[in-house]
C-alpha positions as CSV (number, residue, x, y, z in Angstrom):
1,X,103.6,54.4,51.6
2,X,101.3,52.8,54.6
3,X,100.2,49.7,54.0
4,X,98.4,50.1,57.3
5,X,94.7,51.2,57.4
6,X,92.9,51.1,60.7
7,X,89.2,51.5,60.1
8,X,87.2,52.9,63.2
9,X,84.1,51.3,62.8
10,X,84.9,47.8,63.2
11,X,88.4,48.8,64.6
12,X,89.6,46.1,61.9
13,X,93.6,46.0,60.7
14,X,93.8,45.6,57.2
15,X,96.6,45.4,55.1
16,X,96.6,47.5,52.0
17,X,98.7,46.3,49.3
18,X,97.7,43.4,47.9
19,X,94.9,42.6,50.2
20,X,93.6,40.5,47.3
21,X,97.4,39.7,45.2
22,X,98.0,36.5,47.6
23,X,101.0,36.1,45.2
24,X,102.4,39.2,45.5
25,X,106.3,39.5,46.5
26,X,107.8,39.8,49.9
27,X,107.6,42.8,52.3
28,X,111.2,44.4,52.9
29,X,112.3,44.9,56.5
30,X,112.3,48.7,56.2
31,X,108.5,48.5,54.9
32,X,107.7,46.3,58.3
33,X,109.0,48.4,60.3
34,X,107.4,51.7,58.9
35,X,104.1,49.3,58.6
36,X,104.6,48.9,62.4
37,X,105.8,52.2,63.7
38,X,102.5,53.5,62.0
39,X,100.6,51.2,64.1
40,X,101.7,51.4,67.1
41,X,101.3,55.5,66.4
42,X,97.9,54.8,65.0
43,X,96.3,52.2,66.9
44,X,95.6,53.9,70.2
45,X,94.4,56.8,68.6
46,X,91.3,55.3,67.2
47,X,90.7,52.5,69.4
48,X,88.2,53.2,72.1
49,X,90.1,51.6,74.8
50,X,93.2,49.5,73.7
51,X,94.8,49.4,77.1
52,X,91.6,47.4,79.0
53,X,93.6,44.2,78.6
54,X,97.1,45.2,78.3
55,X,99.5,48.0,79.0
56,X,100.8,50.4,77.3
57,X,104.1,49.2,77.7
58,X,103.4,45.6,77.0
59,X,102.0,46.6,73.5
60,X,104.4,48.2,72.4
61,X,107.3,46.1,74.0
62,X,105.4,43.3,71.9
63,X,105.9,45.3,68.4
64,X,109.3,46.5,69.4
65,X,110.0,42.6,69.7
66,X,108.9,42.0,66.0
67,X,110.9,44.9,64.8
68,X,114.1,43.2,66.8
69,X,113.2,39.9,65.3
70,X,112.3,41.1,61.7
71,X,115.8,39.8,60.1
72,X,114.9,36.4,60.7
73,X,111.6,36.5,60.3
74,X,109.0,35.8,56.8
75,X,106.3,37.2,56.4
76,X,104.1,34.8,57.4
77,X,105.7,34.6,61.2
78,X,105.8,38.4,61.1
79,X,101.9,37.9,60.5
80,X,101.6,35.5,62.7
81,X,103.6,37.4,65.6
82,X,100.7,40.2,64.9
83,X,98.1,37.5,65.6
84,X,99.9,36.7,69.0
85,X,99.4,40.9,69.7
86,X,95.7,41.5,68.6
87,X,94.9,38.2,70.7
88,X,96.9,40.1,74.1
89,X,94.7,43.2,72.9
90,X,91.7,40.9,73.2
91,X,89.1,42.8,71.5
92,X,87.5,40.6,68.3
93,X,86.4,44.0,66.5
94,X,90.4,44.7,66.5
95,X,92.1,42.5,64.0
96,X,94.7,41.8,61.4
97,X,93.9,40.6,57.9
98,X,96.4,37.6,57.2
99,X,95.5,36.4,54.1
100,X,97.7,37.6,51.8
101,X,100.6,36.1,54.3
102,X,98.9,32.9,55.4
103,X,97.1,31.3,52.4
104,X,98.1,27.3,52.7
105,X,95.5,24.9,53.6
106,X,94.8,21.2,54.2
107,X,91.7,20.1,51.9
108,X,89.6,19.7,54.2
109,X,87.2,21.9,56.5
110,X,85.6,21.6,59.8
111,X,82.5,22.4,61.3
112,X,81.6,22.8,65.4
113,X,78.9,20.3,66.3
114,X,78.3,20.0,69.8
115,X,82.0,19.4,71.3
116,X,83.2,17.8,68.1
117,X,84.9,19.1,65.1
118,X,83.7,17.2,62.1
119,X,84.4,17.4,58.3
120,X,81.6,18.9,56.6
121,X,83.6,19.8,52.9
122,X,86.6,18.3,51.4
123,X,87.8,17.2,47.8
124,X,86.9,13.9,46.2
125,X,89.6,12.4,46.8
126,X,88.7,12.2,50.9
127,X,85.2,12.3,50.3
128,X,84.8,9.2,52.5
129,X,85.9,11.6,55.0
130,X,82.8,13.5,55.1
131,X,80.9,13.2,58.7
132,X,84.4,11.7,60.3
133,X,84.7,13.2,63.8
134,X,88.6,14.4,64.2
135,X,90.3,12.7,67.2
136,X,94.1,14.1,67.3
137,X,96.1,16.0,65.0
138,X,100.0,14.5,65.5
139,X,100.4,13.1,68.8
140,X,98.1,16.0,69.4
141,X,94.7,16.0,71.2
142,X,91.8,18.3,70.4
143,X,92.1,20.2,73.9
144,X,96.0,20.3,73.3
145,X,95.1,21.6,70.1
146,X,92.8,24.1,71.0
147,X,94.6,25.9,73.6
148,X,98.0,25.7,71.6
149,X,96.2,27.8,69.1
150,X,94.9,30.0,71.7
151,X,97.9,32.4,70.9
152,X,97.0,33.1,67.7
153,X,93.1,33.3,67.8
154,X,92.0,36.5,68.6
155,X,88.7,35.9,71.5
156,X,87.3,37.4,74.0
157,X,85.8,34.4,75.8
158,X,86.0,30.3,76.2
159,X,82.7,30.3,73.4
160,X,84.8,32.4,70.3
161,X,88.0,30.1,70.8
162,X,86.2,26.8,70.4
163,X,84.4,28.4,67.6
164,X,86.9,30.1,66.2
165,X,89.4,27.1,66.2
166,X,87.1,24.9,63.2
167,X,88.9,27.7,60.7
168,X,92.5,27.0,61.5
169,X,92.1,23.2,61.7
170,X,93.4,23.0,57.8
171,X,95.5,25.8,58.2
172,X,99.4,24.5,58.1
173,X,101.2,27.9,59.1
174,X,98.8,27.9,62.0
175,X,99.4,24.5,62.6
176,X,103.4,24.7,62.7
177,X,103.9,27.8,64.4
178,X,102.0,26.6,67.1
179,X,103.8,23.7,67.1
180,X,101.4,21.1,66.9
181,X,102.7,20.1,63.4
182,X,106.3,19.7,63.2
183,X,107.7,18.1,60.0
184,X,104.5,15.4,58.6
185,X,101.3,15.7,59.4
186,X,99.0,13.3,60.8
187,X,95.1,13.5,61.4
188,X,93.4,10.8,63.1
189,X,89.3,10.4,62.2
190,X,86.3,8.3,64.0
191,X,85.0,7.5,60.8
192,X,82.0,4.9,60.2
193,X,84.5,2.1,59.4
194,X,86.7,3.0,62.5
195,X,89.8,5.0,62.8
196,X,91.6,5.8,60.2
197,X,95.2,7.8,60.0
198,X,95.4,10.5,57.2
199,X,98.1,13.0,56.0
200,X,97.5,16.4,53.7
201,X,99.2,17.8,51.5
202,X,99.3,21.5,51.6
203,X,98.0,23.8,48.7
204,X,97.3,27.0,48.3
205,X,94.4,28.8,48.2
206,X,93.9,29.5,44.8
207,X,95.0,25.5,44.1
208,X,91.7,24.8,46.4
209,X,89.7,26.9,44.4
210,X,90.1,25.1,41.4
211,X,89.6,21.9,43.3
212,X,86.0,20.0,43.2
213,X,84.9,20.3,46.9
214,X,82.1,17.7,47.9
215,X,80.0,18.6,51.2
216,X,78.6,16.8,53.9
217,X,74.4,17.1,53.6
218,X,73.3,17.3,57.1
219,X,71.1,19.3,59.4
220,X,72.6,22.5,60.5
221,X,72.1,24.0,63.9
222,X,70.0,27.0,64.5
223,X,73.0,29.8,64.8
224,X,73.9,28.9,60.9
225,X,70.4,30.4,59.5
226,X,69.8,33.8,58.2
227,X,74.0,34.2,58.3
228,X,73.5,36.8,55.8
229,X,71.5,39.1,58.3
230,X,72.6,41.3,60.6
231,X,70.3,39.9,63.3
232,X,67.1,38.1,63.3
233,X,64.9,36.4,66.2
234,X,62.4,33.6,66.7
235,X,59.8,32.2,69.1
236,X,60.7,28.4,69.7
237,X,57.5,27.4,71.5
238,X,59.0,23.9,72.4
239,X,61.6,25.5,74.7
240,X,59.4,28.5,75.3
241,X,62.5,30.8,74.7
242,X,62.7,33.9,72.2
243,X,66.1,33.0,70.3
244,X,67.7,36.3,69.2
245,X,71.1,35.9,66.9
246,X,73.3,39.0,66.3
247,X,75.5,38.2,63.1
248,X,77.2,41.6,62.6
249,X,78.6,44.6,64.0
């Protein structure tokens, strides 16, 4: 059975089974490896141009290196190793769907503001948290940071990594494959009352859903309205510019 589905419009990589059973048991080595020998048949078949940033040979040398390593691999590095490949492929409209490998988190969740990452949602417990501009992560800082998790971020410029980094900032299995957590971890904030030193402990995702989650109130930027649109535009007579955002393929 393939697990596999590659879906030409958005070019997106989904796993089947159990796309929405996060507690769903292990993946056997044999059904990685037919998982994988179907995508490396698949993949260039429906993709427009899959070689524009890599080789043929790199690609699949890349997969043929997961299938060598499967023994001593879970699933969540095998998932992880995939995120290393669709970030060489370096097309964003080409991805893997992780969840169902990579569901820990850290309560807490960023937001981009300006050059900053602050805390914008959290659970009561850290809700003195809220607004606290994040300074290191470990002996960590946030340029370390951001290009350790470079590997596993699928972009295709500077702009979508920085974004693109606010998701993975509570995300442990991100965090310790990329080594930039390695055994405890420890977040350092610029809060109102000055620094403070704060360690997580992980959940899962459906223990965060059951959690009460406070959020910061402040004034979003102008790229977070109308998300729910495909595109929309507006005149902003101060700047004289004609804003255009385009949300979705």
């Amino acid at each position: 059975m393939k697990r596999i589905k590659l879906m030409t419009v958005f070019l997106i990589l989904i796993l089947l089974m159990g796309l929405f059973q996060i507690t769903a048991g292990a993946v056997s080595r044999e059904e990685w490896v037919e998982d994988l020998n179907y995508l490396t048949k698949k993949l260039p078949q429906v993709h427009k141009n899959l070689y524009f940033n890599i080789t043929e040979k790199e690609f699949k040398d890349m997969i043929d290196d997961i299938k060598a390593d499967l023994p001593e691999l879970t699933d969540a590095e095998v998932a992880l190793r995939l995120q290393e490949v669709f970030n060489q492929i370096g097309d964003q409209h080409t991805g893997f769907d992780s969840r169902k490998f990579l569901n820990s988190y850290y309560p807490i969740f960023f937001a981009k503001v300006g050059h900053e990452y602050r805390v914008v949602m959290t659970t009561t417990e850290y809700k003195d948290l809220l607004g606290a501009k994040l300074l290191c992560i470990n002996d960590k800082s946030i340029p370390d940071v951001i290009e350790s998790l470079n590997r596993v971020i699928v972009n295709e410029n500077r702009t979508a990594l920085l974004y693109k980094t606010k998701d993975l900032l509570n995300r442990p299995q991100y965090l310790k494959y990329c080594g930039i957590i390695k055994g405890q971890n420890k977040y350092i904030f610029q809060t109102r009352e000055g620094i403070k030193y704060v360690t997580f402990r992980e959940i899962s995702f459906y223990e965060l859903k059951v959690r009460k989650l406070v959020k910061l109130k402040y004034k979003k930027s102008i790229a977070y309205r109308n998300i729910n649109r495909l595109f929309w535009y507006k005149y902003l007579p101060d700047s004289n510019i004609l804003y255009f955002q385009y949300n979705k393929c």
